[in-house]
N, CA and C of each residue as an Amber inpcrd file, in Angstrom:
protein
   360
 129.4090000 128.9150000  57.9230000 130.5050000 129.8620000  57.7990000
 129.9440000 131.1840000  57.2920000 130.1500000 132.3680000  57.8220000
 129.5110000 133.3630000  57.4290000 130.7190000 133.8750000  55.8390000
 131.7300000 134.3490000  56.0520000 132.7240000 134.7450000  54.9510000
 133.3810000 133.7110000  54.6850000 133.8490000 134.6840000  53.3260000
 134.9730000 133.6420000  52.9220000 136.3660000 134.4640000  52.6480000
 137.2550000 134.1030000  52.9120000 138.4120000 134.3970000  52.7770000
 139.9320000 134.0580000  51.7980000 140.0190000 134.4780000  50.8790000
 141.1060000 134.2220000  50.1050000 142.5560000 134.0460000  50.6510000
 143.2390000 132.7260000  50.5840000 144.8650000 132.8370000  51.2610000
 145.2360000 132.5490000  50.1460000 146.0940000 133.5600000  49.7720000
 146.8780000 133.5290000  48.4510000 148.5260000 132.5890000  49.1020000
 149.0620000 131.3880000  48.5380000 150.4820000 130.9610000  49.2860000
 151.4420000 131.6330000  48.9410000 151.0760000 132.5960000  47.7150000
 152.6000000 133.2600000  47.3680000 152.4600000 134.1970000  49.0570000
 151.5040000 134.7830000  48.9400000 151.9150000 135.8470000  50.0300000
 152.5010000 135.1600000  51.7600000 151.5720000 134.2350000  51.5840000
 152.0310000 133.3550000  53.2790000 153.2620000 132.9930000  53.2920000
 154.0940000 132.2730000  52.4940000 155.2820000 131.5180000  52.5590000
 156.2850000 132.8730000  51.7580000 155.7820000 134.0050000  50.8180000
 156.8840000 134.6060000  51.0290000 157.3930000 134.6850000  49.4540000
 156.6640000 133.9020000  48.3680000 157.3210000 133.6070000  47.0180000
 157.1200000 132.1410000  46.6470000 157.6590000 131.9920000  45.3170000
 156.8850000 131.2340000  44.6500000 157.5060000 129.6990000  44.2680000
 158.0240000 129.5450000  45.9730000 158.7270000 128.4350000  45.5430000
 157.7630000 127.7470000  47.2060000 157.2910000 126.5650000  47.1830000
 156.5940000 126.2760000  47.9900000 156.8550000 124.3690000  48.0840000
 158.5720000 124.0950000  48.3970000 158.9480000 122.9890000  49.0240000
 159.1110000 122.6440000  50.2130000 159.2190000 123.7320000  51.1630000
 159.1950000 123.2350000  52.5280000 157.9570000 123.0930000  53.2980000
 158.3270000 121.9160000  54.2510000 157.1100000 122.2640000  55.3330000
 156.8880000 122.6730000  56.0030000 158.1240000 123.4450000  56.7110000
 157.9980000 124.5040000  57.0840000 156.8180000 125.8150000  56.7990000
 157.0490000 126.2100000  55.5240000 155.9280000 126.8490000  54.9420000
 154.7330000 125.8870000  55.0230000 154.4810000 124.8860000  54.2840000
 153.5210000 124.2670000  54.2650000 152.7460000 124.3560000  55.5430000
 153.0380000 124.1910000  56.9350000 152.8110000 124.7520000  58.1590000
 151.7200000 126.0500000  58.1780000 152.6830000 126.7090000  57.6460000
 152.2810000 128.3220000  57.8080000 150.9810000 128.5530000  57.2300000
 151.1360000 127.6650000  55.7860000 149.7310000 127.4330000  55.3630000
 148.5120000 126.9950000  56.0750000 149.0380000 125.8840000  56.4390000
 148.0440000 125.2290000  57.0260000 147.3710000 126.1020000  58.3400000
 148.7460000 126.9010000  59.2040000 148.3140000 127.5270000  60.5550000
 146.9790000 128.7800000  60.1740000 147.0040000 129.0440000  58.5280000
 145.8040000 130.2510000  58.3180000 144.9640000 129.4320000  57.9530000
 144.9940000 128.4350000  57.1700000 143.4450000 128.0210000  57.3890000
 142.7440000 127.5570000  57.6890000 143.7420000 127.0440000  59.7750000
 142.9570000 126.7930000  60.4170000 142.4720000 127.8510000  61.4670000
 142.9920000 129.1870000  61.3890000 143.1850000 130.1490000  61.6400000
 141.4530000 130.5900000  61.3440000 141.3000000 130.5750000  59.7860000
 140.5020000 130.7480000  59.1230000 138.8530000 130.3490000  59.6540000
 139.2170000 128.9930000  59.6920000 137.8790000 128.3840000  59.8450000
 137.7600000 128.6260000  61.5610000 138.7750000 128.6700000  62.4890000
 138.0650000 129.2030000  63.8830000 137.7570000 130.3940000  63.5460000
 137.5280000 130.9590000  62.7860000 137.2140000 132.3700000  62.5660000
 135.9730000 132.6530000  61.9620000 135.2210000 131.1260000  61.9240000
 134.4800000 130.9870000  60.7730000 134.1710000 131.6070000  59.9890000
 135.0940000 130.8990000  59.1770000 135.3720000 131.7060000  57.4750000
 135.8080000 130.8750000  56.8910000 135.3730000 130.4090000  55.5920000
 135.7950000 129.7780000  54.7010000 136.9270000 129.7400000  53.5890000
 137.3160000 128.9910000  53.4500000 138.8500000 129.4660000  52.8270000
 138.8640000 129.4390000  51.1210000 139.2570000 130.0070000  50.5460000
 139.5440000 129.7600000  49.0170000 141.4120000 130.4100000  48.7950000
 142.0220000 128.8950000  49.0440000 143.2460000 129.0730000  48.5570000
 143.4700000 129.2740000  47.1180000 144.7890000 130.3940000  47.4620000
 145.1180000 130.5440000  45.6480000 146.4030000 130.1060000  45.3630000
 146.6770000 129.3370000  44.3980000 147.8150000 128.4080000  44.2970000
 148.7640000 129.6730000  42.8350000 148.0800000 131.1020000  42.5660000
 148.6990000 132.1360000  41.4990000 149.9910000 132.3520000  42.4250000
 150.7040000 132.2310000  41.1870000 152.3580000 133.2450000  41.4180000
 153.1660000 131.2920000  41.5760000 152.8940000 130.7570000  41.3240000
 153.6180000 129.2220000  42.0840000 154.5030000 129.0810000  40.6690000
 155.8410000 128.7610000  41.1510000 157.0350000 128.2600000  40.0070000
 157.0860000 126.4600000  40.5360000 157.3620000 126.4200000  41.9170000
 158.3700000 124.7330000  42.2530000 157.2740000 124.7320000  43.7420000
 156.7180000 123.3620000  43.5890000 155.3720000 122.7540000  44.4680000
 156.1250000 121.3520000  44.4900000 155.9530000 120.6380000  45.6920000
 156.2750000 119.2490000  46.3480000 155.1840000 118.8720000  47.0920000
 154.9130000 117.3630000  46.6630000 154.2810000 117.0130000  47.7130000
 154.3740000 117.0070000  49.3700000 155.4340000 117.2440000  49.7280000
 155.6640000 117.8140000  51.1590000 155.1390000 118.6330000  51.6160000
 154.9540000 119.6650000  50.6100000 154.5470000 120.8990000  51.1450000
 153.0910000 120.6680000  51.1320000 152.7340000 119.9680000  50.1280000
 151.0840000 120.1740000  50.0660000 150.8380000 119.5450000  51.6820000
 151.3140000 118.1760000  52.1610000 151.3140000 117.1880000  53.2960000
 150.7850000 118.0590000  54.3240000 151.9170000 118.8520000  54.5210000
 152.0280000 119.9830000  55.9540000 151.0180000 120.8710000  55.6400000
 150.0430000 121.7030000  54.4490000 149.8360000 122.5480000  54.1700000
 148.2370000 121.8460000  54.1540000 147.1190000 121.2410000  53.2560000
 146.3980000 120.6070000  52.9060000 146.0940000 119.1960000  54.0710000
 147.2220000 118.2360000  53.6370000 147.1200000 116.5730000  54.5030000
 147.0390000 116.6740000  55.6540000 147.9100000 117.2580000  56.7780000
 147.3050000 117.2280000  57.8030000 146.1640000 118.3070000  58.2180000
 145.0680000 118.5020000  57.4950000 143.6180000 118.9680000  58.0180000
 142.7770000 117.4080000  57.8480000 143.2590000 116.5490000  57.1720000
 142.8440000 115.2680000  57.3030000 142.9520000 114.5780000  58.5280000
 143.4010000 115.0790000  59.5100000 143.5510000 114.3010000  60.6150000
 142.8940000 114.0240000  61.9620000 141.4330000 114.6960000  61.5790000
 140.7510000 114.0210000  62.4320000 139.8200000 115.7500000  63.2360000
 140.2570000 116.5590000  62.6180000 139.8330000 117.7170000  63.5100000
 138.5520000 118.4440000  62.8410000 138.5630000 118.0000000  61.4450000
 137.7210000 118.3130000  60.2030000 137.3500000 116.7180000  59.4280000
 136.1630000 116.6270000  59.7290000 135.5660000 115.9490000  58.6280000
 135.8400000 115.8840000  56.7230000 135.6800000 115.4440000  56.0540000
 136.1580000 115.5560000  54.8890000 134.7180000 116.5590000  54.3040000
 133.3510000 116.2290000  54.5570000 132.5350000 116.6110000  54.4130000
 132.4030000 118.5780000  54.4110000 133.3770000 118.6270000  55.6740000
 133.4310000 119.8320000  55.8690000 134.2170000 120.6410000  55.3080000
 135.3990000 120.2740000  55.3450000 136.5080000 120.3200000  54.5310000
 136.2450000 120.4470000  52.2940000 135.2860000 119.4990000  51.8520000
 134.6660000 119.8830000  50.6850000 133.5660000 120.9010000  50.7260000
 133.2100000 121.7740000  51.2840000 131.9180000 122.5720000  51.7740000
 132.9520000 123.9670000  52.0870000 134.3840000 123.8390000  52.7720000
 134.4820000 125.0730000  53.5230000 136.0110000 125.4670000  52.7400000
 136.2060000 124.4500000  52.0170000 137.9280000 124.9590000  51.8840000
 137.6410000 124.2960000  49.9290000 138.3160000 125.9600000  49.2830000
 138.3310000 125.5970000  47.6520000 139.5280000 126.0780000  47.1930000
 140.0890000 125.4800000  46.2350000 141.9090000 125.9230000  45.1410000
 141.0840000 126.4370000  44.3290000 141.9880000 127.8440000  43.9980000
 141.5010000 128.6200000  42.4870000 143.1850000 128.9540000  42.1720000
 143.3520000 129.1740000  40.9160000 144.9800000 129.7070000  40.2160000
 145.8350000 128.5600000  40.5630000 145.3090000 126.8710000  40.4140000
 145.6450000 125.7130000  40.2080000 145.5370000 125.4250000  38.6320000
 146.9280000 124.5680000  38.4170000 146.9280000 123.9930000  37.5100000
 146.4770000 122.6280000  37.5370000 146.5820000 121.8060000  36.0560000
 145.7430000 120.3230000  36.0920000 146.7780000 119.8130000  37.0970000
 148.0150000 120.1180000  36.5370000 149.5890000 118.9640000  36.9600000
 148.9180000 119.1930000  38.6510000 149.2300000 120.3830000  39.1810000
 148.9580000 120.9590000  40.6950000 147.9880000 120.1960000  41.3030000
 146.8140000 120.3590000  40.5410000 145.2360000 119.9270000  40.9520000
 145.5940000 118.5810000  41.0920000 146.1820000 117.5380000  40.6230000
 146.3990000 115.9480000  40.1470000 147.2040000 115.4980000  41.4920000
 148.2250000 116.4630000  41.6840000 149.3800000 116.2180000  43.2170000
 148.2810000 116.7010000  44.3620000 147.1720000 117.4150000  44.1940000
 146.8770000 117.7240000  45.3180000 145.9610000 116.9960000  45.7610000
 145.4010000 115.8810000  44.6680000 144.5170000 115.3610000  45.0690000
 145.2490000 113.8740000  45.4470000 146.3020000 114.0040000  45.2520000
 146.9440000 112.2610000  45.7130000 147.4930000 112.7600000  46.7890000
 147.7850000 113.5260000  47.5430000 148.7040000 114.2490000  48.5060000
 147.0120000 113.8850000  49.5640000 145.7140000 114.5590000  48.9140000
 144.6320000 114.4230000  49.9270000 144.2460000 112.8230000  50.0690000
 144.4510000 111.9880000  48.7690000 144.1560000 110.5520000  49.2020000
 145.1180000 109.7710000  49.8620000 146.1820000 110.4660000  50.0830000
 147.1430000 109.8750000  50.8940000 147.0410000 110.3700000  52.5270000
 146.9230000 111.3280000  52.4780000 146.4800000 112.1970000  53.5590000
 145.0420000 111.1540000  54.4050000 144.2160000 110.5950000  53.5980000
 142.9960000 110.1410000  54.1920000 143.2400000 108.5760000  54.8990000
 143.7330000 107.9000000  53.7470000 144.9000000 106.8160000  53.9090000
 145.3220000 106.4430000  55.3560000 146.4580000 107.5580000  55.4000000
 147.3370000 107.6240000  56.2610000 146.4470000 108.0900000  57.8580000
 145.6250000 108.7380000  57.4300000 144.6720000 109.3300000  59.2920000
 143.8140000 108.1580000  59.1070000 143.8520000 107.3190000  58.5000000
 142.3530000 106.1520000  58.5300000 143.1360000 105.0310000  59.4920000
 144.3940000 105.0110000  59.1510000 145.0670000 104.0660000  60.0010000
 146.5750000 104.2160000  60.2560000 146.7110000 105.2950000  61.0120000
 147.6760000 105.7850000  61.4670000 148.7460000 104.7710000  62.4190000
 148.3020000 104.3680000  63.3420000 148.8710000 103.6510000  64.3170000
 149.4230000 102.5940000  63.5670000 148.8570000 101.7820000  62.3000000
 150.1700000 100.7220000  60.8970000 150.9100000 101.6410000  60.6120000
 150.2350000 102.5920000  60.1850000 151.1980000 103.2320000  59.0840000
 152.7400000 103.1820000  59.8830000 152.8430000 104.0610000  61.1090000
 153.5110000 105.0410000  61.9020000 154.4240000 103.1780000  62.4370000
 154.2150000 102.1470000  62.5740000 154.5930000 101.0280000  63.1300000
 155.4780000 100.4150000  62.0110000 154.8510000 100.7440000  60.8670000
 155.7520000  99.9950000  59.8700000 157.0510000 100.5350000  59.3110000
 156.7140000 101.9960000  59.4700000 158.0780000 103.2990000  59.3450000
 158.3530000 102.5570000  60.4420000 158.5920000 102.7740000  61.9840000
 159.3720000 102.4160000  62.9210000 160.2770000 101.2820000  62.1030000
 159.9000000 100.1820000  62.2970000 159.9720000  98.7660000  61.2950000
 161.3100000  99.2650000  60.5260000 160.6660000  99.8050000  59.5450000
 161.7420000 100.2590000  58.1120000 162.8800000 101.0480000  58.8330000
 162.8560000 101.5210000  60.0900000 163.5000000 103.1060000  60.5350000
 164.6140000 101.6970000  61.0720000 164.3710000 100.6260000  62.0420000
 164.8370000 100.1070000  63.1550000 165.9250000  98.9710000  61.9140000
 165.2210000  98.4070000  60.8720000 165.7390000  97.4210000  59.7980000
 167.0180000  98.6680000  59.3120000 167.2260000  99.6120000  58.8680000
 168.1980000 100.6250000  58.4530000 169.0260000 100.7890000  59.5390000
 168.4720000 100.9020000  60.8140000 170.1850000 100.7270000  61.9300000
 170.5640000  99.6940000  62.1230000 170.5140000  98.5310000  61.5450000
 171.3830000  97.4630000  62.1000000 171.8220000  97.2970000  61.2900000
């Protein structure tokens, strides 16, 4: 990666409330934006009031899915203006994230399951 690039989320999503995934999206669309750009990312989690694991999912979890190595992903993408609480959700949001792309096709079968047991 030649640069590196700072994505601050207050500025992407707009303010400092960061529950949807919608946003979380938006996140995610710059820093993959980013790295075809090769450039390395250093997200900044400053200006944040209200964070969900949803958002991290859409924003962070799905770069777990198969398009980026994890290897690469610890090498090219860093959080700065994280808190411990923040840092703690983001890292169960990424072990869930790894989880969930390691064996997708259960996971996604057993929701069906749970989805199909709730309509009858």
């Amino acid at each position: 990666m030649a640069d590196r690039v700072t994505l601050r989320i207050f500025n992407i999503v707009g303010g400092p409330v960061w529950v949807s995934t919608d946003d979380g999206q938006k996140v995610f669309d710059k820093i993959v934006a980013a790295f075809k750009a090769n450039r390395a990312v250093e997200l900044s989690f400053a200006n944040r009031e209200n964070l969900i694991t949803a958002f991290l999912n859409a924003a962070i979890g799905q770069l777990y899915g198969g398009q980026y190595d994890e290897a690469f992903l610890q090498q090219h993408l860093t959080f700065t203006d994280i808190s411990d609480d923040d840092h703690a959700m983001l890292g169960r949001a990424i072990e869930n994230a790894k989880r969930y792309f390691a064996n997708q096709q259960a996971y996604d079968q057993t929701w069906q399951e749970v989805i199909d047991e709730d309509e009858e």
